[in-house]
N, C-alpha and C positions, 0 to 999 in steps of 0.2 A: 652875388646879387640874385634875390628871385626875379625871375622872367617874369611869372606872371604876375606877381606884385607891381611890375614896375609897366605889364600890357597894360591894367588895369587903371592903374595911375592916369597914364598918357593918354587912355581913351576917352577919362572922365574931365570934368570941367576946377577940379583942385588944382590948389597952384602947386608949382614942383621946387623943391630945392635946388640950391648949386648945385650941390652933389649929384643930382638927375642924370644919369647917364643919356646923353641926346640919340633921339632915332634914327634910323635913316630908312629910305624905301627901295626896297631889294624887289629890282622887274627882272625879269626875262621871258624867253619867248623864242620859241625854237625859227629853227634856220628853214627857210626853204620845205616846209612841209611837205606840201603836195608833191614835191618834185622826190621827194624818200619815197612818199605813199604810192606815188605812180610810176615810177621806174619800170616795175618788170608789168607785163598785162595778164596775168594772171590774178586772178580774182581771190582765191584764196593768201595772193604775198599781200595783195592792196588791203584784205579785213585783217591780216596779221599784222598787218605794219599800223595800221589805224590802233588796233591792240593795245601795242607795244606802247606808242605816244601817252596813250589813255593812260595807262598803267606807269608812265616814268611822270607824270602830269600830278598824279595822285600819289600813289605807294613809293615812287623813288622818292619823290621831294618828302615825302611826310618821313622815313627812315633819313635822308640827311637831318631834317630838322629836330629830330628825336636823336641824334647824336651830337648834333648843337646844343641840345638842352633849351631848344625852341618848342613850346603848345602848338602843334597840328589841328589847328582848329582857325575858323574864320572869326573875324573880329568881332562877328554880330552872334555869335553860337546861342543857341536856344538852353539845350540839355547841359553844357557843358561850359565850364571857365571861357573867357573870349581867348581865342589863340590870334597868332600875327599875320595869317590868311585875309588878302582882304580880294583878290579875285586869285581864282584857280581853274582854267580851263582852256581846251583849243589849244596847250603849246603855252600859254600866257601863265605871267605867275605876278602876282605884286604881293609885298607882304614888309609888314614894318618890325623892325629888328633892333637891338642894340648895335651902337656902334661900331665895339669891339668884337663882335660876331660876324660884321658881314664882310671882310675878305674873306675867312676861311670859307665863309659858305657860299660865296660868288663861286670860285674856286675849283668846291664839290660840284655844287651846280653842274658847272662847263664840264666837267670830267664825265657826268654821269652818262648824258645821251650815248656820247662812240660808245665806252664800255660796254652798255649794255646793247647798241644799234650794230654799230662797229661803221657806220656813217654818217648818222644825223648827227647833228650838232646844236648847241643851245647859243644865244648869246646874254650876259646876263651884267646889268649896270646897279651901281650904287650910288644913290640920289640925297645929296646931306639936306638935312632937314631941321628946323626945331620943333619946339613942344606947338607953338603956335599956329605953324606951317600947317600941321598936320592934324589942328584939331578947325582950324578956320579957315586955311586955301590948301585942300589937299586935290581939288581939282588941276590946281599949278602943279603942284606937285608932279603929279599924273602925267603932265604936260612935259613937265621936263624930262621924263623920265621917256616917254617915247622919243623927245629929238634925239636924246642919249643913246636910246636902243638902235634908231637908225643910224645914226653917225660912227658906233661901233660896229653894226653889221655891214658896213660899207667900207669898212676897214682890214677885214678878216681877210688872213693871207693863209694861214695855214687848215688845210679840211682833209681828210681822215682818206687815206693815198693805199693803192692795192699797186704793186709792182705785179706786171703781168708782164711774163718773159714770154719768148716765142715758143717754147715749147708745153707752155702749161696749157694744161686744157680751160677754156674760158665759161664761165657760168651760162648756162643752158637760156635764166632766163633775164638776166640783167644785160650779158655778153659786154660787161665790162671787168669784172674781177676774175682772179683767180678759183676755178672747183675745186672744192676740200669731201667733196663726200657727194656721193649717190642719193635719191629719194624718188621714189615712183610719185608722178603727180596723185593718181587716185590707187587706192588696190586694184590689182588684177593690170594694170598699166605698166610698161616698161620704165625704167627710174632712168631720170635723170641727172646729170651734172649742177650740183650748186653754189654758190659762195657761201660763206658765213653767214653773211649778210642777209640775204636771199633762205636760206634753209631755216635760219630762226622765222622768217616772216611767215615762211609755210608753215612751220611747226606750231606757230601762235594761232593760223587762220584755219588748219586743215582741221576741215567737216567739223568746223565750229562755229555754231550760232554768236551773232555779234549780240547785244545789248539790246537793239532793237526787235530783233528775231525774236527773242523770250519776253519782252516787254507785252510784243503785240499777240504772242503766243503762235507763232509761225515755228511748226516743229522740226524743220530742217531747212538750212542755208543754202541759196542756189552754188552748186559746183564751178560755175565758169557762167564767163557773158554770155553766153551762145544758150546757158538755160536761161536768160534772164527777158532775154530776144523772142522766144519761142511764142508769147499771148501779140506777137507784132511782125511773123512774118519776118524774123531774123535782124530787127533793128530795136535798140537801146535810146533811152534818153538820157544822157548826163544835167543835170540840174544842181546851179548852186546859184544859193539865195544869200543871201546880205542885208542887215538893215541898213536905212539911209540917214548918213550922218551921227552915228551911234557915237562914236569917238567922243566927237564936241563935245556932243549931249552928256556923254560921262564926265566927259572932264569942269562939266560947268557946275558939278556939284562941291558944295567948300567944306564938305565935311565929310570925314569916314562913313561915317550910319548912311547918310543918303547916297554915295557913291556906291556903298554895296547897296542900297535898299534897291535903285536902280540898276545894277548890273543882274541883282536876283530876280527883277521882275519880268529883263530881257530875255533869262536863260531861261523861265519856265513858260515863256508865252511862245518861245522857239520852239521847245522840245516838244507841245501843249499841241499845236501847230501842224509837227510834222506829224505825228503819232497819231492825229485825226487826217491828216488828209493820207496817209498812209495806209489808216484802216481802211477808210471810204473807198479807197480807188486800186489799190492793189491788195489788201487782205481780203476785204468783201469778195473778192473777185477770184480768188486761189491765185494772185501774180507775184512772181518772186520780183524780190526790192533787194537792193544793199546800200545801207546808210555809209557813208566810206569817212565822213571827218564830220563833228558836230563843234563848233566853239561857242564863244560866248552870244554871237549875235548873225554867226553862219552855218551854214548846213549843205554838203556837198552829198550828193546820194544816186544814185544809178536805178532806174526802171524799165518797165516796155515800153515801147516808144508812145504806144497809147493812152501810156496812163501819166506820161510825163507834163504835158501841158496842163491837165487837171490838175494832178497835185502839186504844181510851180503856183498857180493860178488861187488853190486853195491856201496855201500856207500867204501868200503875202495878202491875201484877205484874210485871214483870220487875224495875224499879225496887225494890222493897222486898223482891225476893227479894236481889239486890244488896248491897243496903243495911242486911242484918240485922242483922251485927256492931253496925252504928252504930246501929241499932233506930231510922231514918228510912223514911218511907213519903210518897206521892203519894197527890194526891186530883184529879177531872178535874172539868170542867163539860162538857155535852153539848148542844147543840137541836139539833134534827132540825127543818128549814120546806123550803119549797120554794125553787127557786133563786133564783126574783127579786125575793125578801125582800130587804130592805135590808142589804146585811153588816154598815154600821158597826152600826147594829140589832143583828142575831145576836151577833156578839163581846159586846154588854153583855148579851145576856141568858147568854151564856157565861160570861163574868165573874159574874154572879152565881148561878150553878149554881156554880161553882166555890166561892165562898165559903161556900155550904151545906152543897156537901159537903167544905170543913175544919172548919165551927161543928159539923159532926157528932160531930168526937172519937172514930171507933173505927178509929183509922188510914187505910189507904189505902180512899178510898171515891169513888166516882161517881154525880153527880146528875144527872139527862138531862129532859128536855120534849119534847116533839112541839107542835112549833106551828103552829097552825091559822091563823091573823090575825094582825095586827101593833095590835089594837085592845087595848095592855098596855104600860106602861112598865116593868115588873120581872119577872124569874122568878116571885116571888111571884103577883104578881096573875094571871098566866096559868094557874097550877094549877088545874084543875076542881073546885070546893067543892059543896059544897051544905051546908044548914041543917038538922036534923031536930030539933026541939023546943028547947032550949038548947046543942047542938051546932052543931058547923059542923067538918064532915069533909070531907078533903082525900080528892079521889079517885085518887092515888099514891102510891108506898112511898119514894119514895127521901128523902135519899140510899142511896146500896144499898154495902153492905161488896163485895170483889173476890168474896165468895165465894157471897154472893148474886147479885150480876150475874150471875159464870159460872153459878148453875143456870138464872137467867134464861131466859142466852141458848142453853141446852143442851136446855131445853122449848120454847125457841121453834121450834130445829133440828129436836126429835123432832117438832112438829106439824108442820113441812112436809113431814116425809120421812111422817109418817102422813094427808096433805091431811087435817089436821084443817078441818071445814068454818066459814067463815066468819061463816056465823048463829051457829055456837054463842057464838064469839067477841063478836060484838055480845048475846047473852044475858046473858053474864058480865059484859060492860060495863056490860047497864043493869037486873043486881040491884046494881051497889054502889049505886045511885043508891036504894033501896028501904032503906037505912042498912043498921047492924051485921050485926042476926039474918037478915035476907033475903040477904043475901051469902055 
């Protein structure tokens, strides 16, 4: 059978013979991302582990398919024949196949992450479909294909196991696997103990520019969080943005063209997005940035603490000025701690800043904390409360809409430029604490 005789076929509006070999939609989508990328806190394992993702997302899947004797191309390709790509990024893959091709390449799929990770892992479903399906309700499709993907990742019993005896010396910076080998963090620095796992993420990250870095023309990557801290007085912002209700919105499209038409108009107003408020507020400025995971309609990234609410605040404006037509908007999660807070830590208190400010409901909004301690397991708890009689008041506003932010951060601007003095500031902080009427 030609492959692409029969892409081509399927994609156009001709009718098909019995003979038609029927399609199916081959998803996956890796396991637990952030929880690989943020493991160890080291800043060069987390850009090499982001690396690695990128690179098994693109170059591993396109060599399985090229041994499939599948076209490595998206279904809408400009230059090139249409291939069975119909989204490819963040960990995500969907992509329409023959039949009899798609166990073996489910299969490949799932093999390839360990291999080449030696811990992440993929999970990857086969969704039957006909010729119809998938030229008229391929948003069902779509649909099924994620209860599929959940329903199997919530199944997975077996994940990628490091036998660590008591006498083995234990990886330096995971301090769960077994060390196979030596590596000085920087030259001139004493070497450490690594895993496999851990060693390849250094070798992928160490004093290498990410994507971003050479995009925005920043000629060398910050070393560790502690440079990244240094324009803020030794504290970071972790930021990760989201758009709101993207899912639906994709799945509501019934036909291939517009599903990708809009998943490509996501990913360029994203990347469009970070890469101006990026310039704006830490390139303009000489501040080191690390973009640490980009998907289709999210962006997770680390800055000075200073420059984190501008560019949280920038990108989901620009985004939903973008995006009006479609009447889609972004919401971000923000903490503000000091740098040698634990990162996997910050991401989950980011993570749940983020879900706060979508439970908000008044479109694109951002929720942020300043954290003092790491003595909190949630966003929630970390809030400053207090109790006045049958009350119990939260002593912050947010989630804050864009446009409260921006006056926000616009008083904040006019007090430095007026050296509004510092005591007044702790005044104001501690009549909220005297409740409603004293405030």
């Amino acid at each position: 059978m030609n492959v692409q005789v029969w892409l081509e076929t399927l994609l156009s509006d001709q009718p098909v013979g019995e003979d038609f070999e029927p399609p199916v939609l081959l998803a996956a989508d890796a396991d637990r991302v952030t929880d690989y990328v943020f493991e160890t806190p080291g800043l060069p394992e987390m850009r090499g582990a982001s690396v690695q993702l990128k690179w098994l997302n693109l170059n591993g899947i396109q060599g399985l398919l090229d041994e499939a004797g599948l076209p490595f191309a998206f279904v809408d390709a400009d230059d090139t024949p249409p291939g069975c790509l119909v989204y490819a990024a963040g960990g995500g893959l969907l992509a329409l196949i023959p039949r009899s091709k798609a166990e073996p390449l489910k299969a490949a799929i799932e093999r390839l992450y360990p291999q080449h990770t030696g811990a992440a892992t993929t999970t990857c479903v086969i969704v039957d479909a006909d010729v119809n399906q998938v030229r008229h309700q391929f948003g069902d499709l779509v649909k099924r294909a994620g209860h599929l993907l959940r329903t199997a990742k919530g199944q997975k019993t077996a994940l990628p196991f490091f036998e660590l005896l008591p006498f083995v010396r234990r990886c330096e910076a995971c301090r769960k696997r077994p060390a196979i080998q030596f590596l000085p963090p920087y030259e001139g620095e004493p070497p450490e103990a690594r895993c496999r796992v851990c060693a390849a993420k250094r070798e992928r990250g160490w004093e290498r520019r990410s994507e971003w870095h050479e995009r925005l023309g920043v000629g060398r990557a910050p070393r560790d969080l502690e440079e990244i801290a240094r324009p803020s007085d030794g504290y970071i912002g972790v930021v990760y943005a989201d758009g709101n209700g993207l899912g639906d919105w994709f799945q509501e499209a019934d036909t291939v063209g517009e599903y990708r038409k809009r998943s490509k108009k996501v990913q360029r107003i994203v990347r469009k997005a970070l890469q101006e408020a990026l310039q704006g507020h830490c390139v303009s400025r000489r501040h080191p940035f690390e973009v640490i995971l980009i998907g289709g309609d999210d962006v997770l990234f680390i800055v000075p603490a200073c420059d984190a609410l501008p560019v949280a605040h920038a990108i989901c404006k620009q985004f939903e000025e973008k995006m009006t037509a479609d009447q889609r908007t972004m919401s971000a999660g923000v903490i503000i701690a000091e740098h040698h807070t634990p990162v996997y830590f910050l991401r989950r208190l980011a993570a749940d800043l983020l879900k706060s400010a979508k439970r908000d409901g008044r479109g694109s909004t951002v929720d942020f904390l300043v954290l003092k301690g790491q003595g909190t397991r949630s966003a929630e708890q970390a809030r400053e409360c207090i109790e006045i009689g049958p009350e119990t008041l939260i002593l912050s506003h947010g989630p804050y809409t864009l446009d409260e932010l921006g006056d926000l951060l616009n008083q904040i601007r006019q007090g430095h430029r007026a050296n509004f003095p510092p005591s007044q500031l702790h005044a104001l902080r501690a009549a909220l604490r005297q409740g409603r009427q004293a405030s």
